[in-house]
C-alpha positions as a printed Julia matrix, in Angstrom:
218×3 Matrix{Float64}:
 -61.69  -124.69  -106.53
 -58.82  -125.22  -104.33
 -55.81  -127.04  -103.89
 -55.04  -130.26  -105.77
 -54.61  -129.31  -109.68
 -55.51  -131.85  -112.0
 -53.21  -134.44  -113.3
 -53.02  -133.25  -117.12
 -53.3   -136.02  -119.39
 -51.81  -135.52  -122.74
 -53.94  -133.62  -125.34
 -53.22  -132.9   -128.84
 -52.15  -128.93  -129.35
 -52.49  -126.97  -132.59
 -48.56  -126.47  -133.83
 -47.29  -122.8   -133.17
 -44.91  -121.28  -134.2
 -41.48  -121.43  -132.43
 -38.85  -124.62  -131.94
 -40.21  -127.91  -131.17
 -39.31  -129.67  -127.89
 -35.44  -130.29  -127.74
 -36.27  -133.41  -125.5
 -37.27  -136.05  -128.27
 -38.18  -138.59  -125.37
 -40.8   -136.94  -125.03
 -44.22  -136.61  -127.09
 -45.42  -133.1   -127.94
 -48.89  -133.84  -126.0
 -46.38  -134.71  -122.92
 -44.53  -131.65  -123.05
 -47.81  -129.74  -123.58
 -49.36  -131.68  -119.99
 -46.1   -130.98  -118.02
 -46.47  -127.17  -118.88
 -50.19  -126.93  -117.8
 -49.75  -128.62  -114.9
 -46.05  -126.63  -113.71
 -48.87  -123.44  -114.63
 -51.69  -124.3   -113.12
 -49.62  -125.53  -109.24
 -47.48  -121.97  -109.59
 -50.84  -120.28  -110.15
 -52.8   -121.6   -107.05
 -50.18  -120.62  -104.62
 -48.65  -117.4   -106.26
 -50.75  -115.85  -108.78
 -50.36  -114.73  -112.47
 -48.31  -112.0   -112.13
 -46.4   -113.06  -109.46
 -45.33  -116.76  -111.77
 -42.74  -115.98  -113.72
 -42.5   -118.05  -117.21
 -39.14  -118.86  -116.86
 -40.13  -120.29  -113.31
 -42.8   -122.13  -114.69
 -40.8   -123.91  -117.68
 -37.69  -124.55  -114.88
 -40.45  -126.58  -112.95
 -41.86  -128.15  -116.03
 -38.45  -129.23  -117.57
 -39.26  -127.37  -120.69
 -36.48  -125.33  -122.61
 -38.05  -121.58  -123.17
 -37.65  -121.67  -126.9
 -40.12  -124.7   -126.97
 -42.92  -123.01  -125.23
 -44.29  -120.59  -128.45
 -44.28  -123.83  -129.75
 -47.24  -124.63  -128.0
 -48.79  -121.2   -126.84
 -48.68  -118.08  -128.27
 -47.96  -116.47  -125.61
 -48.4   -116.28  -121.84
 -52.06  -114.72  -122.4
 -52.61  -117.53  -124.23
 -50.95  -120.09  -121.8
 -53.18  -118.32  -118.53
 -56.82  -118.56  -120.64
 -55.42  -122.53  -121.39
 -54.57  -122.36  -117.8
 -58.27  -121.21  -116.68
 -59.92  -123.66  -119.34
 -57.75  -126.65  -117.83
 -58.61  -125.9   -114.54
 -62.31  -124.8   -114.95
 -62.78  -128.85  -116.66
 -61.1   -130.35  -113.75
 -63.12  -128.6   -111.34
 -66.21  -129.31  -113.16
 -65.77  -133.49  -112.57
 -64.6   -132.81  -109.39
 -68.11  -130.86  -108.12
 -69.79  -133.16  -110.52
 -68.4   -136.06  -107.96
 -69.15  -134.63  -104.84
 -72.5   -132.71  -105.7
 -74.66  -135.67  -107.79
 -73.47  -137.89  -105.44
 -76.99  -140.73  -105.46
 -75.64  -142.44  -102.28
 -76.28  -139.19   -99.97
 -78.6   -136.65   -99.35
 -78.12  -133.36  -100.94
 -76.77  -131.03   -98.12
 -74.51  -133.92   -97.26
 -73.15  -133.7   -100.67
 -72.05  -130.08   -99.78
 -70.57  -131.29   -96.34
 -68.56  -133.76   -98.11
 -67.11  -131.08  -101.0
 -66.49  -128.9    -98.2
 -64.73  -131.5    -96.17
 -62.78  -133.09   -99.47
 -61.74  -129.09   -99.77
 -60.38  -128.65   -96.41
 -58.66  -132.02   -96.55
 -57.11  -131.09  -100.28
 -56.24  -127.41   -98.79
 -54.33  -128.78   -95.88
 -52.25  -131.31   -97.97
 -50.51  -128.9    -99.51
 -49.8   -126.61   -96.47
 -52.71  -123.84   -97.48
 -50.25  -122.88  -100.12
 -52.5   -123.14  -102.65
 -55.69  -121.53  -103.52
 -58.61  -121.34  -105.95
 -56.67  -120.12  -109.47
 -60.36  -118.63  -109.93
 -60.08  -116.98  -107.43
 -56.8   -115.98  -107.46
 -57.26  -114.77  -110.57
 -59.73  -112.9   -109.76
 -58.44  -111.11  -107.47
 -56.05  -109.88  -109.59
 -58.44  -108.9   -112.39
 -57.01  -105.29  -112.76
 -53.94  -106.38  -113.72
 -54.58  -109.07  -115.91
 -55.09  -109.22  -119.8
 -58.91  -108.09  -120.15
 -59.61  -110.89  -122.09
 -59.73  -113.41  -118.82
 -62.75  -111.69  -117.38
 -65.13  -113.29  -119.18
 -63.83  -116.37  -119.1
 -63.17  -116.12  -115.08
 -67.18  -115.13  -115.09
 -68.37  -118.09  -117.01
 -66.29  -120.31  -114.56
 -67.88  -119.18  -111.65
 -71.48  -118.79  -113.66
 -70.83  -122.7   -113.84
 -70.19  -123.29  -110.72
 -73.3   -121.33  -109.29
 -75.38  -123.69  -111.84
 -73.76  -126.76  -110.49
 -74.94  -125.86  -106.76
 -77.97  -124.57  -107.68
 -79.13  -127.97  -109.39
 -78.41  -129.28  -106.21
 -79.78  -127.19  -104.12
 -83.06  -127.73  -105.91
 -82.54  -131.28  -105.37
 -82.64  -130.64  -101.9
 -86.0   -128.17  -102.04
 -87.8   -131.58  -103.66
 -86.75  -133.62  -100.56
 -87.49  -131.23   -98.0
 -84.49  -130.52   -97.03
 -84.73  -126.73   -97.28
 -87.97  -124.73   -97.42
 -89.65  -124.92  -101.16
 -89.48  -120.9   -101.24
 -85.81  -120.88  -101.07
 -84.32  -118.37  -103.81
 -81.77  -121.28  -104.99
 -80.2   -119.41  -107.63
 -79.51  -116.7   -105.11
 -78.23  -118.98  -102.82
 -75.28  -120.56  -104.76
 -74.61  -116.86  -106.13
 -73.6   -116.46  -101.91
 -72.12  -119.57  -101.88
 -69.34  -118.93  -104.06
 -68.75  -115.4   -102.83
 -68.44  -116.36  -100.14
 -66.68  -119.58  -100.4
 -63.73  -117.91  -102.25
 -63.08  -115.41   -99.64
 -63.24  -118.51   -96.76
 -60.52  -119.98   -99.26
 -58.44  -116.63   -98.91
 -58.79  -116.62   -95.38
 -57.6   -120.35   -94.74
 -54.5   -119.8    -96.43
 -53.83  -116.36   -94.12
 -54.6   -118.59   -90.89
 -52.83  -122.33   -92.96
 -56.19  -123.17   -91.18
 -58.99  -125.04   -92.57
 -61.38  -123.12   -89.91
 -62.4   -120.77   -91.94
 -64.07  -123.02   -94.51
 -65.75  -125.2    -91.75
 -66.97  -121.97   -90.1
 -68.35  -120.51   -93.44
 -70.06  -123.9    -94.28
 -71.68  -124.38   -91.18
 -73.22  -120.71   -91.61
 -74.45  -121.47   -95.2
 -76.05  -124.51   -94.06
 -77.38  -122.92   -91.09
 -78.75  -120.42   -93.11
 -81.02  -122.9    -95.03
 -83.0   -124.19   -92.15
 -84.59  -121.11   -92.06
């Protein structure tokens, strides 16, 4: 959801068309990794529109001829991009949020803390590429939107399972809407991730988290 960008390991590609890699020290699953992740760390701080390819394959060490190789084109890169990113993210909430050592609304604290730690690493440079994404929905290829919807959908079921975990241990009243409640979550989560990198502050995440949790005690 923000910052870090996962560490790609290599995955086997369907061949494209287009020259293979020129670099024959390298496997084509390499090459493929080092592209993703060069995409996904231009991404979180600037944007799609704003990355240019040739930016991204200067960063990655990839020649341009080599890259239809493995995508199509850069639609095809971005929804790789999303899909790449959307998996990461998934282990990494998975981590925090099912956590059996602690309580359920400390399992929030501690994504939101991991977060603000992650965001600050990097200098709030980078962002949620959800997000980001999102943002820029009206000038991206229409086939994203879905996909950016079913990422968040997931999230919002991720929270919500614990959420409910928290209902059957009292921690929040049993008539909580907790569907609802991760719906606001990530609205509003993704706007305190915006607003951190404005300020290169993590303040606005701590300031939105305590309000969330705040909100469940009544």
């Amino acid at each position: 959801m923000t910052d870090d960008v996962p560490n790609t390991a290599p995955v086997a590609a369907p061949r494209r068309r287009g020259r293979p890699p020129k670099d024959s020290a390298r496997s084509p699953q390499e090459t493929r990794a080092l592209l993703i992740r060069a995409g996904l760390e231009m991404l979180t701080e600037k944007g799609y529109s704003a990355a240019g390819l040739d930016e991204i394959l200067r960063a990655a060490g990839v020649p341009k001829g080599s890259f239809y190789h493995y995508f199509a084109s850069k639609e095809a890169f971005g929804s790789a991009l999303i899909g790449e990113y959307a998996a990461y993210f998934a282990v990494r909430l998975d981590r925090w949020l099912t956590d059996p050592q602690r309580t359920p609304l400390q399992r929030i604290e501690d994504f939101v803390e991991d977060s603000a730690a992650g965001m600050a690493r990097y200098g709030f440079r980078r962002g949620c590429l959800i997000g980001n994404l999102g943002q820029e929905m009206s000038a991206l290829p229409e086939s994203f939107r879905q996909q950016l919807q079913d990422v968040f959908s997931d999230w919002q079921s991720r929270l919500e399972v614990c959420l409910r975990e928290a209902q059957a241990c009292r921690e929040i009243s049993v008539t909580a809407d907790c569907r609802q409640l991760a719906v606001f979550f990530w609205t509003g989560w993704e706007g305190a991730v915006l607003r951190a990198r404005l300020e290169q502050s993590d303040s606005p995440l701590r300031t939105f988290a305590a309000g969330f949790l705040q909100l469940l005690e009544h």
